[in-house]
Structure formats: structure tokens, C-alpha cells
N, C-alpha and C positions, 0 to 999 in steps of 0.2 A: 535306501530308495532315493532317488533324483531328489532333489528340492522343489516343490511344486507340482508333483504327481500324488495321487490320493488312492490308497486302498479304500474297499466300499465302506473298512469300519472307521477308516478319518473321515471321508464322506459323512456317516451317520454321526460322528461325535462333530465335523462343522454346523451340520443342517441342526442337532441339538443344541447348539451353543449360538443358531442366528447366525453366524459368518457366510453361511451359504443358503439358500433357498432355489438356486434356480438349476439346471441341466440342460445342458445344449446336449443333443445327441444330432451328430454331424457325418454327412460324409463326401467324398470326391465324387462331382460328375463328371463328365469327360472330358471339356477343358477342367479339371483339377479344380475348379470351385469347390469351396464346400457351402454343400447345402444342409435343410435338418430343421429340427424342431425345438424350442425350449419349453422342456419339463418343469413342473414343483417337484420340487426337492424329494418332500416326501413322499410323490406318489412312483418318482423312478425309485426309490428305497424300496417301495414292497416287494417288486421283483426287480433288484438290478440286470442281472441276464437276458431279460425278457424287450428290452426298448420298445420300439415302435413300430410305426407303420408309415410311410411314405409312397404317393403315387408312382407308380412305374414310368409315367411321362419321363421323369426329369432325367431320363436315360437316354432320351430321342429329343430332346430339346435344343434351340440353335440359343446364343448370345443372349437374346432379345427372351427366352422363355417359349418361343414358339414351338409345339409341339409339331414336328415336320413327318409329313408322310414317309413309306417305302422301306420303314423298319421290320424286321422279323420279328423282333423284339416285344415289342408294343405298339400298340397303333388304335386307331376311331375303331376300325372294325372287331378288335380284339375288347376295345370295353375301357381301358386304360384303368386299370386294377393296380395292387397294391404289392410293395415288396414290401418283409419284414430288414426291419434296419436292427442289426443282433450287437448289442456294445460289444466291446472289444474293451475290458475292462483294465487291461495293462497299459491305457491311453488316458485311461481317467484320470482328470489334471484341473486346478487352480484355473482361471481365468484371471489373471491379478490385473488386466485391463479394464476388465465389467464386473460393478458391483455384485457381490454378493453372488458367484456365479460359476460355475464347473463344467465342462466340457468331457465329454467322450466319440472318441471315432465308432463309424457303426461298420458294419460290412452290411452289404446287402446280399438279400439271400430269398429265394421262394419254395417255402416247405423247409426241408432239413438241406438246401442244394444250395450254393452261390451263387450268385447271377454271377454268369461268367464274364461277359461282359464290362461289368465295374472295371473300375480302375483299380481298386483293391484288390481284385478277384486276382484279376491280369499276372499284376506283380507276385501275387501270392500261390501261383502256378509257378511260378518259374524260380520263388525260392524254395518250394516242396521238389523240384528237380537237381537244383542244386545241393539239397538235404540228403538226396538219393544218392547224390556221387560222394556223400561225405564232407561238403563243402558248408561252410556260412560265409555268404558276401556281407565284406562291415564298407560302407561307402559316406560319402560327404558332398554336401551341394555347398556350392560356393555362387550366393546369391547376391546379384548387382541388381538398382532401382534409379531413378529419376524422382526428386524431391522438390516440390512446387510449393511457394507460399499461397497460391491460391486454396482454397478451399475444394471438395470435390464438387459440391456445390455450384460454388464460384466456376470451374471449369467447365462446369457441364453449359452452364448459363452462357459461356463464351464461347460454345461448340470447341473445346480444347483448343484453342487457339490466343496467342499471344497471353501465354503465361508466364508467371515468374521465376524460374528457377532459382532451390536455396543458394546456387552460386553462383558467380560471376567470372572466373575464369577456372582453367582446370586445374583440378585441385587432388592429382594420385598422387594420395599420400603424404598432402599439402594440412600440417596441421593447424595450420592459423584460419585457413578456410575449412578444414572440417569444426573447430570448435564456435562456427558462428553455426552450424546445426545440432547441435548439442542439444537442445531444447528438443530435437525429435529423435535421431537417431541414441540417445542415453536413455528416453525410454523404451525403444524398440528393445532396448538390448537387458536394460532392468526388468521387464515385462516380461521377456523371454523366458528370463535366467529366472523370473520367480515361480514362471508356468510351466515347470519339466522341459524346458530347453534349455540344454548348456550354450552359453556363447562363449566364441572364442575372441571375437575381435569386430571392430568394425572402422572401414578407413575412406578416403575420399578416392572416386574410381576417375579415369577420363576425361568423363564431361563435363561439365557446369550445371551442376546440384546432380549429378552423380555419385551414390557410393555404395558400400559391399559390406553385406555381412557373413561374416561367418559363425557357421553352429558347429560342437563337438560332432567327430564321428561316431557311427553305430553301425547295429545291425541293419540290414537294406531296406527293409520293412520300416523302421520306426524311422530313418531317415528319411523316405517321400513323408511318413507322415509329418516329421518336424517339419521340412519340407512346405508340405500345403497352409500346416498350423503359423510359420512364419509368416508367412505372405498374408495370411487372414488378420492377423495377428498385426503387423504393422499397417496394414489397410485403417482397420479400426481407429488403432492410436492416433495416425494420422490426423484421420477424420476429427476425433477427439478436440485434436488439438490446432482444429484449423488450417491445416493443410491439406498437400495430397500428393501421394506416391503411385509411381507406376510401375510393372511389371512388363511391360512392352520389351518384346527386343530390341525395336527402334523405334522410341517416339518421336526423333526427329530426325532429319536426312543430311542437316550441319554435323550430326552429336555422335559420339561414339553409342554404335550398341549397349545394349545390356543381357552378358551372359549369365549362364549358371552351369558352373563347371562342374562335371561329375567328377569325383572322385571313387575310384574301386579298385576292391582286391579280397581274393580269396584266402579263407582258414581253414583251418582242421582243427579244430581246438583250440591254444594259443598260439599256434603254428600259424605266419603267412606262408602261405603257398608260393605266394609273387617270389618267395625268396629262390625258389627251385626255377632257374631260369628257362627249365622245357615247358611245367606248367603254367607260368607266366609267357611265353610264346605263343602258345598254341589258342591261350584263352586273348591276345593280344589280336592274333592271325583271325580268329573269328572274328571277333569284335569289327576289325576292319572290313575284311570279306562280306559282311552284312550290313554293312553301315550304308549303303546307299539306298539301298532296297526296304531298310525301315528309318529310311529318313523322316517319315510324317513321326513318329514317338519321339524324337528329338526335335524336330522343329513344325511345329503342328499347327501355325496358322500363317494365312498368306504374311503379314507384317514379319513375320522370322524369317524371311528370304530374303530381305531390305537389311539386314545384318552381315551380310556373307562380301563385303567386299573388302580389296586389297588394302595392306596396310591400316588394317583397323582394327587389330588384335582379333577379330574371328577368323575361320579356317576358310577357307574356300576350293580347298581339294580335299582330298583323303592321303594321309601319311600319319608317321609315328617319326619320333625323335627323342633322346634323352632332353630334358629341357630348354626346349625349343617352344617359343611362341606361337611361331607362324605355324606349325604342325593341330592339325585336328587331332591327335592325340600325344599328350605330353609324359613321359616319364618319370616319376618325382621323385625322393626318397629311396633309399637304400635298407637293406635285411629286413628287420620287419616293420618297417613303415613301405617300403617300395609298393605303389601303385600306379594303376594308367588314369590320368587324369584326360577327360574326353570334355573337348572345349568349345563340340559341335550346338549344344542345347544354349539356346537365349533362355531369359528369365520369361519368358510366356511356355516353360517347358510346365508337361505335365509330367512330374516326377515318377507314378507308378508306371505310364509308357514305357518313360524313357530309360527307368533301373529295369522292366522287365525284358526292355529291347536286348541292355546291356547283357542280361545275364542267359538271355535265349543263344545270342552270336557266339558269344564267349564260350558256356559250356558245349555249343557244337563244334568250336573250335579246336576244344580240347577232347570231343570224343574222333572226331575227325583225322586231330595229328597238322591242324593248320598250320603252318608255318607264314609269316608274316614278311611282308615285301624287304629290303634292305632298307635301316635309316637314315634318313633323309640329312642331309649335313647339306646347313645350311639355310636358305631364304626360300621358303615354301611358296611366297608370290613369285618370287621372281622364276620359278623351276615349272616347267613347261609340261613335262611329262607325267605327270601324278595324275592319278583316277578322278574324275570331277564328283562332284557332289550335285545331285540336283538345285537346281536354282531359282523353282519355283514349285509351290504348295500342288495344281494340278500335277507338275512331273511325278514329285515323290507320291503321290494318289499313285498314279498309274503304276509305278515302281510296287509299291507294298502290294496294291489290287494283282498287280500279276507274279508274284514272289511263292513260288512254291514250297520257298523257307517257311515265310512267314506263315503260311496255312498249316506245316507240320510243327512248328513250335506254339502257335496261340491258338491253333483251329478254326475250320472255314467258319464259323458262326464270328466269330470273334474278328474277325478281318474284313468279311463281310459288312459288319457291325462299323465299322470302324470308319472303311472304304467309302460307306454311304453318308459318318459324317462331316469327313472331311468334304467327300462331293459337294455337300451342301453349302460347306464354307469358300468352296471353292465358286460355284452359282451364286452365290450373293456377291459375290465381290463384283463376277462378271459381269452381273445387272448391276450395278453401284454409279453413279455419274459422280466424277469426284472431283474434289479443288481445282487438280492438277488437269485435267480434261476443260473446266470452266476457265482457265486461267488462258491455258495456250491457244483454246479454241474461239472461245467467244466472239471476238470480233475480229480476229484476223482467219479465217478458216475459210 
């Protein structure tokens, strides 16, 4: 077993021995927050399988917790009643950040049924299809952050503005300036590594207090969840320790973005698939063919559009290339490691979207026979001809809202669902009076 993952009879022998007392049972809302409850130890023990119970709101809720009208879902007039949150017991894992303390991922579910809608649900549709064709997607997120000596605290007091970054110049792969963050990113990665997270590495990215971590590959499922558990996971520590970290794709308009690269590729057993170069084609040709139109599961709030420009290591059109930067899908690896690395998602992705986006394109790509455009050789800025990507949060709404893909692969409940919350993040913004509007306008207008 991982290091830091707990059967229910370690559980029971921690909770007997005092090293554990507490249980988070947790799960993804729709931006990928995890939300949830903490249990006594003992009382998740009499029935572990059994978890809990959580409002149905936090499925129709904006940023701020506000329960927002025009859901099918849940709503005032429905009552705002209860899902049951079902552990998923193969999640069960260490907390080695918080005392005394264990975590498990829940699914949400009403009755014996999934709410479809979750984020969990999402993705976990779309690997029961890819189980159908005889596949297991094994994938990897490759997650970048912004590192602040301020406090969250301290930043929220300053309205996030004029904050310290843990660096001062940039620092890819600079290790004299990564080891002056040591003090946070060594325990993001000891923390991990003791909570059922493999890590693989972590290095100085772009910007100034910029940097990347990465986690072991797995199966698709338990990678959103390492996934959501990283980010929560370092938020904490953070916090712990006096600072604060973000997950922004662009927190600032100087700084380079912050992505999170997906990594994917199909098996049959020990077998990659990617190695058979028609099967690897055709799930390539979808993956592209679809990417425009479920742009919102890759870049899912207005601030991941402020990431897409030239000469800034993100994509800005649609193409593929063997290891090419500028290309929105990269090539990597050769027999059985060969994957498509898709470099379109910022680190504000929600991970179940954006693998269930991945793996809906793809396997219709390969029941289809897709074949994928010619590769792109050469400077993806500089080439004029390539497919655009939507370039702002309403476009890709309207995209996915009118996608007669996206209705046959997630179902009109599920789209509908979705469509109505991006709309809303979409309407806030629009009502929003902001810096940059006070700054230009104010007195010269």
C-alpha cells in the first residue's frame, strides 16, 4: 500500500492507539474545492461505508457560498435538502499536516444514484466508458503556484495587492533561489509524500515566487483526486506556516501564468495503447476536434483567459507537435511512457472536468476514426493559420451551451448544470467595477 493511505483496520488500530481521532470526509464542488465535514474517529468507525450527509446547496453555490437561483438541481423552491456523501474508502489516507487527523473523498449520491452532476460523478462516467472499450486512462497533473510571504490573512487585509513574492527574480530551475523557499515547498512535498501522495519533484517556474510541483502518475480517477488533495493540501501548510499560495492562472499581468499540464494516455493491461500509433491518432484527433467547444472544463473562470497570450509558455490556438512548447498539445515520451501532454488547463483547473473533458474527445475520437490535423513544425505564435481557442469565459459558455458533443457525451442535465454556472460567473464579473476601470476612468473620462 502507498505510504500514508489507511485501510479501515489501520484506521481502527490509529484511532485505538490515540494517533488519530478525527475524519474529514470531503468532496469536490464545482470549482474543485473540497468541501465536507470532520468526524470523531470513533463514530465514522461504526459504520465506515455509511459517511454522511451534506446540504445539496453547495452544488449551486457561487465563490462567495451564495446559493444562486435557476438550478434544476436544487433551489429555495425545491427545499434545499440533503445528498448522502458515500466514503470512497480506497482514499482513506493520513493527514500528516493536521493533528491527529484522516481524511476520505466522499461521492455524492441521492438514494442508491450519483448526483450526476458532481465533479466526481462527471469524471467517473467517462472512466466506466473508457472500461467499456477495454481501456484504463493512467494521467499526471503538473501543477504551478505563486508563493507570497504574506500571510492569507495579511493578503486578504491588503485587498491582494502589493504583496511579497517568495522570489525576486525568476527563478526556472534557479536553485539558489529555489532553496531560499525550502521552508515551504519541502513541506508541501514531505506532507504529501507522507499522505498517499507520491511526489516526484519540485522546481522554480517563470515568475518571481513561482514554482511546480509534481506528483507520481496513476489511474485518472485517483489523479483529479491527488489532484484537488494537493492544492488543499498546500493551501493549509501554507497557511500554517505564515504564508500564502495561489492557484490563479494569472495573478498578475507582469508574471508568467500558472498551468497545470495534463498528462494522458491509454492501457489495456500493462499495455500503452499510445504505443500503437492509429490508437494514439485517433484519441489525439478527438481530443483536438473537441477542445474548443469544452473549453469551459479546461479553463473554467474568467482569470484563465488573462493566461492565453503570446510568448508566455501557454497555448493560444489549437495544434499538436512532438515536443513543442508553443503547441496546446505536446508529445512526450516514447513506447510505453508516450503520452499527449495538453498544456491548455491553468492551475485554477478543475481536475474531474477537465480528465472527463479529456477522455469524452478522445474516446470519440477513436470510435469515430479522427484523424488529426498535420504537426505543426515550428512557432505556434508566430503561425497564423491554426484553429483559435476561445478567448474569453462568456465565448467558451456559449461554445459548450451549444455543443451537441457535449450533450451526448455528459448529458443535457449535466451541461445545463454547468452552462448555468459558468453564466453566473460570467454576470458577476460583468457587474464587477474593478481597479483597472477606477484607474483609467476616474478623472480623465
Amino acid at each position: 500500500m502507498t505510504p500514508g493511505l489507511l485501510s479501515v483496520d489501520d484506521l481502527r488500530a490509529a484511532v485505538g492507539a490515540g494517533t488519530i481521532d478525527t475524519v474529514i470526509c470531503a468532496f469536490p464542488d464545482l470549482y474543485g474545492r473540497l468541501m465536507g465535514k470532520r468526524l470523531d474517529a470513533r463514530f465514522f468507525l461504526e459504520d465506515p461505508a455509511h459517511g454522511t450527509h451534506a446540504c445539496d446547496y453547495l452544488f449551486t453555490v457561487d465563490m462567495e457560498m451564495e446559493p444562486i437561483e435557476g438550478y434544476g438541481f436544487a433551489s429555495w423552491a425545491k427545499g434545499y435538502g440533503d445528498v448522502h456523501l458515500v466514503p470512497d474508502l480506497a482514499t482513506l489516507r493520513r493527514c500528516s499536516w493536521l493533528d491527529r487527523t484522516a481524511l476520505v473523498l466522499c461521492d455524492a449520491a441521492l438514494g442508491h444514484d450519483p448526483v450526476r452532476v458532481a465533479p466526481r460523478s462527471v469524471l467517473a462516467a467517462q472512466v466506466a466508458r473508457a472500461d467499456e472499450h477495454g481501456y484504463t486512462a493512467k494521467a499526471a497533473s503538473e501543477l504551478e503556484y505563486y508563493l507570497y510571504r504574506d500571510s492569507f490573512t495579511d493578503a486578504a487585509a491588503r485587498d491582494h495587492r502589493d504583496l511579497h513574492p517568495a522570489g525576486w527574480y525568476i527563478e526556472d530551475y534557479h536553485l539558489l533561489q529555489a532553496s531560499r523557499t525550502e521552508d515551504l515547498n519541502g513541506p508541501f512535498r514531505r506532507h504529501l509524500a507522507a499522505s498517499g501522495i507520491p511526489v516526484e519533484s519540485t522546481k522554480g517556474e517563470w515568475g518571481r515566487g513561482q514554482h511546480e510541483l509534481n506528483i507520481a502518475y496513476c489511474d485518472v480517477a485517483g489523479m483529479a483526486d491527488r489532484h484537488v488533495l494537493l492544492k488543499h493540501a498546500c493551501k493549509e501548510i501554507a497557511d500554517q506556516l505564515g504564508a500564502s499560495i495561489t492557484f490563479m492562472a494569472k495573478p498578475d499581468s507582469t508574471e508568467a501564468g500558472s498551468s497545470s499540464h495534463l498528462h494522458l494516455s491509454l492501457w489495456r493491461g500493462n499495455v500503452n495503447v499510445f504505443a500503437s500509433d492509429e490508437t494514439f491518432r485517433h484519441f489525439l484527433g478527438g481530443w483536438l476536434a473537441h477542445a474548443a467547444e469544452l473549453m469551459v472544463c479546461f479553463a473554467p473562470t474568467i482569470n484563465s483567459y488573462k493566461r492565453y497570450q503570446d510568448q508566455s509558455w501557454a497555448p493560444t490556438a489549437l495544434a499538436w507537435s512532438p515536443d513543442n512548447r508553443t503547441a496546446g498539445f505536446r508529445i512526450v515520451g516514447e513506447g510505453p511512457a508516450k503520452r499527449i501532454e495538453c498544456r491548455i488547463p491553468g492551475a485554477d483547473v478543475n481536475p474531474y472536468l477537465a480528465y472527463a473533458a479529456a477522455l469524452a474527445s478522445g474516446l470519440d475520437g477513436i470510435e469515430q476514426g479522427t484523424e488529426p490535423p498535420d504537426a505543426l513544425d515550428g512557432d505556434a505564435y508566430a503561425t497564423d493559420d491554426l484553429p483559435p481557442m476561445p478567448r474569453t469565459l462568456a465565448e467558451a459558455v456559449a461554445a459548450f451551451d451549444g455543443s451537441d458533443f457535449a450533450r451526448r457525451a455528459f448529458g443535457d442535465d449535466v451541461v445545463d448544470h454547468y452552462v448555468h454556472f459558468f453564466h453566473t460567473e460570467v454576470a458577476q464579473y460583468d457587474a464587477a467595477v474593478t481597479d483597472w476601470e477606477r484607474r483609467r476612468y476616474f478623472e480623465r473620462i
